[in-house]
Biopython code that builds the backbone (N, CA, C, O; Angstrom):
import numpy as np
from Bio.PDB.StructureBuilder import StructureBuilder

atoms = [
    (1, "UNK", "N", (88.025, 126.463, 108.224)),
    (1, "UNK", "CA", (88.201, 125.040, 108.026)),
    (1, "UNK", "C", (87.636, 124.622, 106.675)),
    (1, "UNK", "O", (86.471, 124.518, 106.292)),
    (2, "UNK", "N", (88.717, 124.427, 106.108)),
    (2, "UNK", "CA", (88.347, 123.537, 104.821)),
    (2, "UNK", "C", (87.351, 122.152, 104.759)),
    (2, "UNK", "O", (87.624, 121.242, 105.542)),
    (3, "UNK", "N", (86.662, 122.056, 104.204)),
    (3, "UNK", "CA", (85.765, 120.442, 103.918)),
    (3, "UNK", "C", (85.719, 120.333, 102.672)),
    (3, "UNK", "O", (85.321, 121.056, 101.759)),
    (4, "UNK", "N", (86.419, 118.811, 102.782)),
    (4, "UNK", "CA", (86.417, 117.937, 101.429)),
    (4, "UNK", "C", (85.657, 116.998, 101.293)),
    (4, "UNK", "O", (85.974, 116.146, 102.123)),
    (5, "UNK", "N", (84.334, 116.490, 100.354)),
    (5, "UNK", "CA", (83.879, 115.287, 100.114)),
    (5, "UNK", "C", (84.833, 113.986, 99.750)),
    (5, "UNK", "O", (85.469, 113.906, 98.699)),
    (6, "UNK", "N", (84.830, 113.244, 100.514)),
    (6, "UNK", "CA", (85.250, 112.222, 100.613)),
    (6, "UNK", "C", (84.214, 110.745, 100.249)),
    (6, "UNK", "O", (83.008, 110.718, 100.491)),
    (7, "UNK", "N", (84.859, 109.784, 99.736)),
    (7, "UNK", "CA", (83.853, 108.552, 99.674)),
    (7, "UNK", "C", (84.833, 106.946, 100.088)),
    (7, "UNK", "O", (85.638, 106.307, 99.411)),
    (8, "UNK", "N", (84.363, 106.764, 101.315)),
    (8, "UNK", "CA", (85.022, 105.713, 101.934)),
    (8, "UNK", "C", (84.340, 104.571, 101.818)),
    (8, "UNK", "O", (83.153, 104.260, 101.910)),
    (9, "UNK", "N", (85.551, 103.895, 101.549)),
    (9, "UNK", "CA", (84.783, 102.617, 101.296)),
    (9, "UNK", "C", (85.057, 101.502, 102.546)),
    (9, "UNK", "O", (86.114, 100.988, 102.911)),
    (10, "UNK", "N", (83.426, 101.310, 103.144)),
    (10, "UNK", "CA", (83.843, 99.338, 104.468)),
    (10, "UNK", "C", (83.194, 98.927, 104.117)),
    (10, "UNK", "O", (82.146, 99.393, 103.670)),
    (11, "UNK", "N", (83.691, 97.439, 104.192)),
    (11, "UNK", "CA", (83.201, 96.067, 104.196)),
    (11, "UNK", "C", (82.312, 95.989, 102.326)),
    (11, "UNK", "O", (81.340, 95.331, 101.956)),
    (12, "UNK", "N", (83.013, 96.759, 101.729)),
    (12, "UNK", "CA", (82.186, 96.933, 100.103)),
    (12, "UNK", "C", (81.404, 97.774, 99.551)),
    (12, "UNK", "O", (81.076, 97.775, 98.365)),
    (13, "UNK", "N", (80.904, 98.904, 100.802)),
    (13, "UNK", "CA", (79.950, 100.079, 100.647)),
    (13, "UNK", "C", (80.666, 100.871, 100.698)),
    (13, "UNK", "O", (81.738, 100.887, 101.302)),
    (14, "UNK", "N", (80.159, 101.707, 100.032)),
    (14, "UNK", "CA", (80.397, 102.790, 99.630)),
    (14, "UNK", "C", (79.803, 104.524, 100.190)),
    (14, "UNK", "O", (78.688, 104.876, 99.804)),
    (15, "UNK", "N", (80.494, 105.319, 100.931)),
    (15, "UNK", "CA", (79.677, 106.007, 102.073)),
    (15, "UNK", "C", (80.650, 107.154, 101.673)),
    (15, "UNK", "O", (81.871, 107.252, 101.795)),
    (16, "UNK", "N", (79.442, 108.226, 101.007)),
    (16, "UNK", "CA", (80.097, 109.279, 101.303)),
    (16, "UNK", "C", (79.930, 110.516, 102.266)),
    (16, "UNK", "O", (78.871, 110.892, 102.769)),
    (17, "UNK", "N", (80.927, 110.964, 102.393)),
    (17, "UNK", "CA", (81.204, 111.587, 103.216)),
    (17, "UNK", "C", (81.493, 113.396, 103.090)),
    (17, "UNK", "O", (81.512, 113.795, 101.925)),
    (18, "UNK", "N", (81.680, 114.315, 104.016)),
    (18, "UNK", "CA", (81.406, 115.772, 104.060)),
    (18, "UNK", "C", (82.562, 115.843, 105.672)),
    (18, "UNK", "O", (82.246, 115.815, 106.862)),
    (19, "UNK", "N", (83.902, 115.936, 105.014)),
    (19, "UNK", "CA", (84.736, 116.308, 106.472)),
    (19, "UNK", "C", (85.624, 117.652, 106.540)),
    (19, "UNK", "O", (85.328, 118.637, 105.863)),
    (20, "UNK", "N", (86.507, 117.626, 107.230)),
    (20, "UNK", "CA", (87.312, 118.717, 107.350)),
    (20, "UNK", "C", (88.325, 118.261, 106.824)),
    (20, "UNK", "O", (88.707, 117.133, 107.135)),
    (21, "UNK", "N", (88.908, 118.916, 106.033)),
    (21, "UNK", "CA", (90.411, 118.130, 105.061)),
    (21, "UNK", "C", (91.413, 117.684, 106.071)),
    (21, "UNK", "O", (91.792, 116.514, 106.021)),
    (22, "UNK", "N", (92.019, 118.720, 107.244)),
    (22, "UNK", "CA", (92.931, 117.562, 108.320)),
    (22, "UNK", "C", (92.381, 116.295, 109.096)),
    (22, "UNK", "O", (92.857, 115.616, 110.006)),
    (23, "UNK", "N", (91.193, 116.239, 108.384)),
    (23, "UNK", "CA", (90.421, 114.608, 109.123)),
    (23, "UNK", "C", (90.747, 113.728, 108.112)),
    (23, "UNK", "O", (90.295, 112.609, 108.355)),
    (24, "UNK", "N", (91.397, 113.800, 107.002)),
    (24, "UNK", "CA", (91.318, 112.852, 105.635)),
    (24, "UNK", "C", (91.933, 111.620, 105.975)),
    (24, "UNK", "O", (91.546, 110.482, 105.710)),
    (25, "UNK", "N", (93.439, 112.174, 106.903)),
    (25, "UNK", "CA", (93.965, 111.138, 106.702)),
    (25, "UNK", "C", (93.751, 110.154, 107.921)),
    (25, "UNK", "O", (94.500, 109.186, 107.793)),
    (26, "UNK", "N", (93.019, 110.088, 108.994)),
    (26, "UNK", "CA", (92.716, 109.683, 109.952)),
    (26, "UNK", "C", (91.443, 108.898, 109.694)),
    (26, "UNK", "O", (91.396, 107.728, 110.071)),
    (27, "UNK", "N", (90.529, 109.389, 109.151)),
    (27, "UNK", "CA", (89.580, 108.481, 108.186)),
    (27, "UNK", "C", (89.803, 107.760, 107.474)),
    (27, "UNK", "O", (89.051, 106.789, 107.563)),
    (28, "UNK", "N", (91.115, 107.642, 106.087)),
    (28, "UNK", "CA", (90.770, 106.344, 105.707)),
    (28, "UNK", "C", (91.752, 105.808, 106.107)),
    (28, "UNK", "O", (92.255, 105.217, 105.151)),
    (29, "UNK", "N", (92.574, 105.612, 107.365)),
    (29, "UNK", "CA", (93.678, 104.924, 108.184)),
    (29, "UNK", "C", (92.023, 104.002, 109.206)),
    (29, "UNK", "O", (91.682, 102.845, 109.453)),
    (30, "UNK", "N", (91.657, 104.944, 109.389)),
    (30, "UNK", "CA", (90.721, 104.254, 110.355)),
    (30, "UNK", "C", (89.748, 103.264, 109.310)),
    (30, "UNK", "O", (89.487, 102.142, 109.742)),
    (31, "UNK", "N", (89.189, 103.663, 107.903)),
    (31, "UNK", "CA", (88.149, 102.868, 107.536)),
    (31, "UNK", "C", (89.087, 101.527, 107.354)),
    (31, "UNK", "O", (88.623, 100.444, 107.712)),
    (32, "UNK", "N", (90.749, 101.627, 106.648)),
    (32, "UNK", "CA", (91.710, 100.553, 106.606)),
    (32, "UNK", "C", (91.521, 99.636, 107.308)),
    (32, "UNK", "O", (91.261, 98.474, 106.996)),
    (33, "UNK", "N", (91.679, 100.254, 108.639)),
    (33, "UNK", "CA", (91.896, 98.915, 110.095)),
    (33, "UNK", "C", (89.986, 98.276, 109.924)),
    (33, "UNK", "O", (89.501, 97.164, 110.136)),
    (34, "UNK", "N", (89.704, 98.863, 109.714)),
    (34, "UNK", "CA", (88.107, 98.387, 109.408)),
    (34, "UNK", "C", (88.310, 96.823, 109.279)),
    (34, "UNK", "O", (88.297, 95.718, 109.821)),
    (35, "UNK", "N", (88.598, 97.935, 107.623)),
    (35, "UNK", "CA", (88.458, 96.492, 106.281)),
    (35, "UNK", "C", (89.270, 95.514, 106.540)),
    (35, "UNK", "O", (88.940, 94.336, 106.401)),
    (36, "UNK", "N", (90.650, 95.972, 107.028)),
    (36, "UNK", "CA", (91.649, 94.924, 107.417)),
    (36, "UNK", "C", (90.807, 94.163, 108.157)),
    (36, "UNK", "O", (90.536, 93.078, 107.642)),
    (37, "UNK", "N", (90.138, 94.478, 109.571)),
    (37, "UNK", "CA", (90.064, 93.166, 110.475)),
    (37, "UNK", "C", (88.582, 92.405, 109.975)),
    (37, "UNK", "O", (88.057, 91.433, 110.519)),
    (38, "UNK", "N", (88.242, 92.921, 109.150)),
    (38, "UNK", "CA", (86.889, 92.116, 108.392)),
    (38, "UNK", "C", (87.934, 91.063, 107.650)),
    (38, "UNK", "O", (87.885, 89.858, 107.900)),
    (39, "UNK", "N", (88.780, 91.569, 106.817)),
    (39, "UNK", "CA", (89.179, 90.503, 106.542)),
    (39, "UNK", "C", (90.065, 89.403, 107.322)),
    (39, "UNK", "O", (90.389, 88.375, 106.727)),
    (40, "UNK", "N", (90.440, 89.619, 108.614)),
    (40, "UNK", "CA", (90.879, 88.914, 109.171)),
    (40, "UNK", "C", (90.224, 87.653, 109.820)),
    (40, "UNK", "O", (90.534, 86.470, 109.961)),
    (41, "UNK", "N", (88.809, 88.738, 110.263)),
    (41, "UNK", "CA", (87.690, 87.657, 110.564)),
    (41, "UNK", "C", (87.848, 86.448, 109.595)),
    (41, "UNK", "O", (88.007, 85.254, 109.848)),
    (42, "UNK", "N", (87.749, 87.179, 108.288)),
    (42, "UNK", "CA", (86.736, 86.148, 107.269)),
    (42, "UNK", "C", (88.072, 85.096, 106.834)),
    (42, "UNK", "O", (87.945, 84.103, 106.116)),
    (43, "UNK", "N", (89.362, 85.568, 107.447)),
    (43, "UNK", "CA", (89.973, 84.295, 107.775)),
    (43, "UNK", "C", (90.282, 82.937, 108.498)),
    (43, "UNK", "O", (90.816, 81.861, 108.227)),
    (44, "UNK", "N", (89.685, 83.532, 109.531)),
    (44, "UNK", "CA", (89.741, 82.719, 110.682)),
    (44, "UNK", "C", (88.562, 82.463, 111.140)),
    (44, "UNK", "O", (88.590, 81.932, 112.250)),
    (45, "UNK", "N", (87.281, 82.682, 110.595)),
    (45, "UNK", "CA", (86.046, 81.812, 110.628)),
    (45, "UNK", "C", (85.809, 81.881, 109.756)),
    (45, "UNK", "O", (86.376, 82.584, 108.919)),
    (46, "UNK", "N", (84.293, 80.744, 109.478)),
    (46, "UNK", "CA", (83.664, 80.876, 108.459)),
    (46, "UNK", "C", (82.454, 81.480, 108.018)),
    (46, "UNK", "O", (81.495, 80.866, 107.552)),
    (47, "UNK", "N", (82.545, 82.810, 108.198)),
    (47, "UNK", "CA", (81.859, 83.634, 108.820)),
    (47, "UNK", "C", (81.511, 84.396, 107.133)),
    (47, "UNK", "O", (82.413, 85.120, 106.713)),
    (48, "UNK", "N", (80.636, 84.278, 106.501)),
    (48, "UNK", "CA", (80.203, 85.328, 104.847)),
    (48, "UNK", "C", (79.441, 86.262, 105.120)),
    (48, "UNK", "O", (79.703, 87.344, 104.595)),
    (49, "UNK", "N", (78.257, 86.169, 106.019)),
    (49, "UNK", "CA", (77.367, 87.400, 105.746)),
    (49, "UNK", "C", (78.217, 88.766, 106.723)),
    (49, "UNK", "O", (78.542, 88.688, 107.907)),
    (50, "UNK", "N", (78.389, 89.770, 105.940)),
    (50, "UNK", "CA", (78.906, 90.912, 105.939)),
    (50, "UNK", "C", (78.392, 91.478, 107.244)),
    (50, "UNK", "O", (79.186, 91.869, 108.099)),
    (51, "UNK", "N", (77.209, 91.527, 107.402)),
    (51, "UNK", "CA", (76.592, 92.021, 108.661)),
    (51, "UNK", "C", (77.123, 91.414, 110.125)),
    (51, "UNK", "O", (77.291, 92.007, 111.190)),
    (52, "UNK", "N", (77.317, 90.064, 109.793)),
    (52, "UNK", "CA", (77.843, 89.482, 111.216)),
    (52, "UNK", "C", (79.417, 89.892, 111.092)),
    (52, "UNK", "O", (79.970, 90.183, 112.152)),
    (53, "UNK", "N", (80.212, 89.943, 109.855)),
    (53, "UNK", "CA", (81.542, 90.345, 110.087)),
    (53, "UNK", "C", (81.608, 91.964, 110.701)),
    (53, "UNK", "O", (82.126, 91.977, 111.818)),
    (54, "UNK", "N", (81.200, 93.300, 110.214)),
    (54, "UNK", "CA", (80.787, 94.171, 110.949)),
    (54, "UNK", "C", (80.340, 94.339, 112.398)),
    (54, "UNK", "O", (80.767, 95.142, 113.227)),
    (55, "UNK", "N", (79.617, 93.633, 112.497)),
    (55, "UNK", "CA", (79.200, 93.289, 114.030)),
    (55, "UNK", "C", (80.465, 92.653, 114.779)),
    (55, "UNK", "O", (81.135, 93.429, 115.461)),
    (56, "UNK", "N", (80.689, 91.875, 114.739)),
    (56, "UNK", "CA", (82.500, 91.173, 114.984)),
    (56, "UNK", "C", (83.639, 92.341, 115.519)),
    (56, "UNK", "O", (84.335, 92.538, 116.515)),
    (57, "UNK", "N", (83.419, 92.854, 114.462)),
    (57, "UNK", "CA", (84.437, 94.422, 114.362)),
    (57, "UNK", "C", (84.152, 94.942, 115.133)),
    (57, "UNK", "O", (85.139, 94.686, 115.822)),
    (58, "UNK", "N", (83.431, 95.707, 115.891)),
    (58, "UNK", "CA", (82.415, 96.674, 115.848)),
    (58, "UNK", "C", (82.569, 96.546, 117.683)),
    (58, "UNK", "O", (82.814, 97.491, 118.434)),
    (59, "UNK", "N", (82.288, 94.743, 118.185)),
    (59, "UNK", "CA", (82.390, 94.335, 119.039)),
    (59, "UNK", "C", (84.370, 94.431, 119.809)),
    (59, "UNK", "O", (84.839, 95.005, 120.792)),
    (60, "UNK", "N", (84.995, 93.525, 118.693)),
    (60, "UNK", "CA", (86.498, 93.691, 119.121)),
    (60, "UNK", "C", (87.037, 95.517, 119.201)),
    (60, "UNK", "O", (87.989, 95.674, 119.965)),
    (61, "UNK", "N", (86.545, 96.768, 118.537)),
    (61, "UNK", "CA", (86.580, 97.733, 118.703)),
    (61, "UNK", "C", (86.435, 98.354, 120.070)),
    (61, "UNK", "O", (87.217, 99.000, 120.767)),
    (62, "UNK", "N", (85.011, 97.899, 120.259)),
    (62, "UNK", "CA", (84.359, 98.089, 121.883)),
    (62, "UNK", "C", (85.170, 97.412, 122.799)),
    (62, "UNK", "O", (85.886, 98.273, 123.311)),
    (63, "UNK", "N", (85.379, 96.518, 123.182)),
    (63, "UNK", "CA", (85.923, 96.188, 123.589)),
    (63, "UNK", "C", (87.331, 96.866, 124.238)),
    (63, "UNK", "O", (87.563, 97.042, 125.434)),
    (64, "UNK", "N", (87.989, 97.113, 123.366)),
    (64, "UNK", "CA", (89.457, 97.826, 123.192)),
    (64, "UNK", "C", (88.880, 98.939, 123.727)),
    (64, "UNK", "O", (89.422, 99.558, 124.642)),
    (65, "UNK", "N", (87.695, 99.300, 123.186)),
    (65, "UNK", "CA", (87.710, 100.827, 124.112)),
    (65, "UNK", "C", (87.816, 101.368, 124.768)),
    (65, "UNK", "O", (88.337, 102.449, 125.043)),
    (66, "UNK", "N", (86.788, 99.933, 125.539)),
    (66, "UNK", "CA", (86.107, 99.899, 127.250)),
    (66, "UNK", "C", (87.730, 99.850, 127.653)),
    (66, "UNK", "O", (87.852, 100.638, 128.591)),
    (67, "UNK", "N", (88.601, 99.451, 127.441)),
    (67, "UNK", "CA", (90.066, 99.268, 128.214)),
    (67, "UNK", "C", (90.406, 97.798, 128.980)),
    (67, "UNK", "O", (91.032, 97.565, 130.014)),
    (68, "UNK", "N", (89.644, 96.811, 127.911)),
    (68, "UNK", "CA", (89.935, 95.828, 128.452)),
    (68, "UNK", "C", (91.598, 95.729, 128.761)),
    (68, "UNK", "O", (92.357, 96.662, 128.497)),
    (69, "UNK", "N", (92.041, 94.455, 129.359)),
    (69, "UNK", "CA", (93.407, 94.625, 129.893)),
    (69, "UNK", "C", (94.124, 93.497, 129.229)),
    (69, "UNK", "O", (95.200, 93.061, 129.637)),
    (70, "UNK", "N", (93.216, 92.857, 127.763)),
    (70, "UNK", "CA", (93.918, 91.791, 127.448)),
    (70, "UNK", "C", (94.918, 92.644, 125.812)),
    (70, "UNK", "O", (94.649, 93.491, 124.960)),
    (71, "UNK", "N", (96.160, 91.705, 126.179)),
    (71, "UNK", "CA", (97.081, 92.581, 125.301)),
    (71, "UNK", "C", (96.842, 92.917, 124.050)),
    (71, "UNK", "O", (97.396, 93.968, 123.726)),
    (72, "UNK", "N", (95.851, 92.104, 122.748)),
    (72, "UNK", "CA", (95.496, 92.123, 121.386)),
    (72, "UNK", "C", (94.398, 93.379, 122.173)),
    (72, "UNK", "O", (93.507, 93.840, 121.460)),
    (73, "UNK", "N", (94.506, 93.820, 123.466)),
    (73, "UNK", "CA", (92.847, 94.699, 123.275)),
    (73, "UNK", "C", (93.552, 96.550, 123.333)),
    (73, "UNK", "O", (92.759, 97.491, 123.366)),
    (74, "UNK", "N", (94.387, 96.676, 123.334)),
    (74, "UNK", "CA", (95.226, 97.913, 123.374)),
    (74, "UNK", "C", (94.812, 98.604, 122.297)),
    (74, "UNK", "O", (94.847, 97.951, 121.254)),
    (75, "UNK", "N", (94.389, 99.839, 122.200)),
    (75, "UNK", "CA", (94.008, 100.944, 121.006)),
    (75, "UNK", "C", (94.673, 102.103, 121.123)),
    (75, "UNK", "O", (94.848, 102.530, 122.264)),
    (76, "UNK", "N", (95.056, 102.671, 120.271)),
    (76, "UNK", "CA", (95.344, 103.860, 119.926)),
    (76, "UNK", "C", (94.416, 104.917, 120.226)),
    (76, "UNK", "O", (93.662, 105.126, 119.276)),
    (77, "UNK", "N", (94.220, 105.629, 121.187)),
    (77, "UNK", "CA", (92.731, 106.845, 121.403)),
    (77, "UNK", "C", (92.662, 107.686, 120.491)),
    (77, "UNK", "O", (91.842, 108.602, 120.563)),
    (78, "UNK", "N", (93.497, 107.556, 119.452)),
    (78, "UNK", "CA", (92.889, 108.806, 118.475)),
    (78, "UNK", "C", (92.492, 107.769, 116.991)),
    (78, "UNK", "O", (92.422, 108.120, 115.813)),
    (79, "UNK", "N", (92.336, 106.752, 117.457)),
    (79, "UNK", "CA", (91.728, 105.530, 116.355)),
    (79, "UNK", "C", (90.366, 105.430, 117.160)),
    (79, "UNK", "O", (89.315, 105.290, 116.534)),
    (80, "UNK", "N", (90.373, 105.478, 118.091)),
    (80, "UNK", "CA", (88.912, 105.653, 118.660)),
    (80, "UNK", "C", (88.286, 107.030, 118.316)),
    (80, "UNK", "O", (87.213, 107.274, 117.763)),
    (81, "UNK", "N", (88.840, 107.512, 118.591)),
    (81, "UNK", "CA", (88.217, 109.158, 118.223)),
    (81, "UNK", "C", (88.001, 109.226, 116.925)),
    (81, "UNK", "O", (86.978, 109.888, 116.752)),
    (82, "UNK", "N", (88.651, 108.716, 115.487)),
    (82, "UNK", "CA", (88.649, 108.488, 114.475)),
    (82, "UNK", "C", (87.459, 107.850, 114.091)),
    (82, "UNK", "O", (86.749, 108.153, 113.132)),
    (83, "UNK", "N", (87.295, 106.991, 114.864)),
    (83, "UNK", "CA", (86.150, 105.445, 114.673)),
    (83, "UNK", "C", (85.031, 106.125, 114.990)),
    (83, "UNK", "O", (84.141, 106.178, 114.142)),
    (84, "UNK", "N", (84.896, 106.623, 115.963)),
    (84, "UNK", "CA", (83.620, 107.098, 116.417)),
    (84, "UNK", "C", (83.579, 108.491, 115.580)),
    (84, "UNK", "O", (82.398, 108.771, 115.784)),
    (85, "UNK", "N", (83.959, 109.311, 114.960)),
    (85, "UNK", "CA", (84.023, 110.112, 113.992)),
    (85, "UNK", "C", (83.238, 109.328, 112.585)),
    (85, "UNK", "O", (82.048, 109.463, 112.302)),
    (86, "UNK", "N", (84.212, 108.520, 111.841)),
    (86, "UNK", "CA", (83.371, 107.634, 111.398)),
    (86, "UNK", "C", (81.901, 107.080, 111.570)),
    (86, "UNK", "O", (80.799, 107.265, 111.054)),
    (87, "UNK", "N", (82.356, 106.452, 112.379)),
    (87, "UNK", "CA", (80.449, 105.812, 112.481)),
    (87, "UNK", "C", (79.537, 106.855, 112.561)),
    (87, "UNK", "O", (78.448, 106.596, 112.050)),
    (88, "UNK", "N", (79.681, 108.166, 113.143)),
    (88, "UNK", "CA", (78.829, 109.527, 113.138)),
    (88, "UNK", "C", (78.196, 109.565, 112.370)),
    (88, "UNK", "O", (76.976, 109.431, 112.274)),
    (89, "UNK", "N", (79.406, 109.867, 111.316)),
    (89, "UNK", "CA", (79.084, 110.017, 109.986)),
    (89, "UNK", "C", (78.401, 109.390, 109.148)),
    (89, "UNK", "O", (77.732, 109.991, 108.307)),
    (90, "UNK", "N", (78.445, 108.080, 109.224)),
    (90, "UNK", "CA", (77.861, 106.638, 108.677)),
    (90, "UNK", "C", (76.844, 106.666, 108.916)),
    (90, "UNK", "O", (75.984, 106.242, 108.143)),
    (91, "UNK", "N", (76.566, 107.220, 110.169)),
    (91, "UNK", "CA", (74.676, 106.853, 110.657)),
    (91, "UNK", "C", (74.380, 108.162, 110.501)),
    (91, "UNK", "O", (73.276, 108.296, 111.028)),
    (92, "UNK", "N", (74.828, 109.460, 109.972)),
    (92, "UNK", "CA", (74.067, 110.507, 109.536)),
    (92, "UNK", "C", (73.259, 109.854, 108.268)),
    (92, "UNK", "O", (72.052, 110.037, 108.108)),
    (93, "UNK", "N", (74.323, 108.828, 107.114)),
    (93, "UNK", "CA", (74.633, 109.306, 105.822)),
    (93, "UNK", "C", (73.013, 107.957, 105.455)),
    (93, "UNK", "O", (72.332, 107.877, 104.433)),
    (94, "UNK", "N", (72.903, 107.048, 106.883)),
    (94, "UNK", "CA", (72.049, 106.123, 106.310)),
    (94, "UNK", "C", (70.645, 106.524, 106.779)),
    (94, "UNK", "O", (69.664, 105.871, 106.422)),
]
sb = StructureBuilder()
sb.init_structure("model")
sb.init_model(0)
sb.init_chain("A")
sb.init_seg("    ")
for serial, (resi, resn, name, xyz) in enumerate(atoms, 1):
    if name == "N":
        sb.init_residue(resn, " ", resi, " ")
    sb.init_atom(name, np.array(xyz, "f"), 0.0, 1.0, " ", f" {name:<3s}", serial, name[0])
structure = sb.get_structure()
């Protein structure tokens, strides 16, 4: 198994990373939907400090996980598996 350093960027940080090259593209599809729904937040409230938008995320993620049954709560399980791959990594790297 190949490993490529990678450096992904959420919510403006910058986090690098140490993966297996067929994880590349599942990582930054997953850090995407991240950043995307941070910014979705920061549309629809008025919500600036970064930490509470993360937290937001983080929460609507969980959520979807647990298998809630409301229709915006539907996930993809290998975006979970992705995500939680991610964050692994994230809380090795801090």
């Amino acid at each position: 198994m190949e490993k490529v350093s990678l450096k992904v960027i959420i919510a403006g940080r910058t986090y690098p990373l140490t993966i297996k090259k067929e994880e590349e593209g599942a990582i930054m599809q997953a850090a995407e939907k991240i950043n995307t729904n941070i910014k979705k937040l920061q549309g629809n409230y008025a919500v600036k400090d970064m930490q509470d938008l993360l937290a937001m995320t983080t929460l609507q993620f969980a959520v979807q996980a647990n298998g809630s049954t409301a229709p915006s709560a539907s996930i993809d399980p290998s975006f979970e598996e992705d995500l939680n791959r991610i964050l692994e990594k994230i809380n090795t790297q801090l």
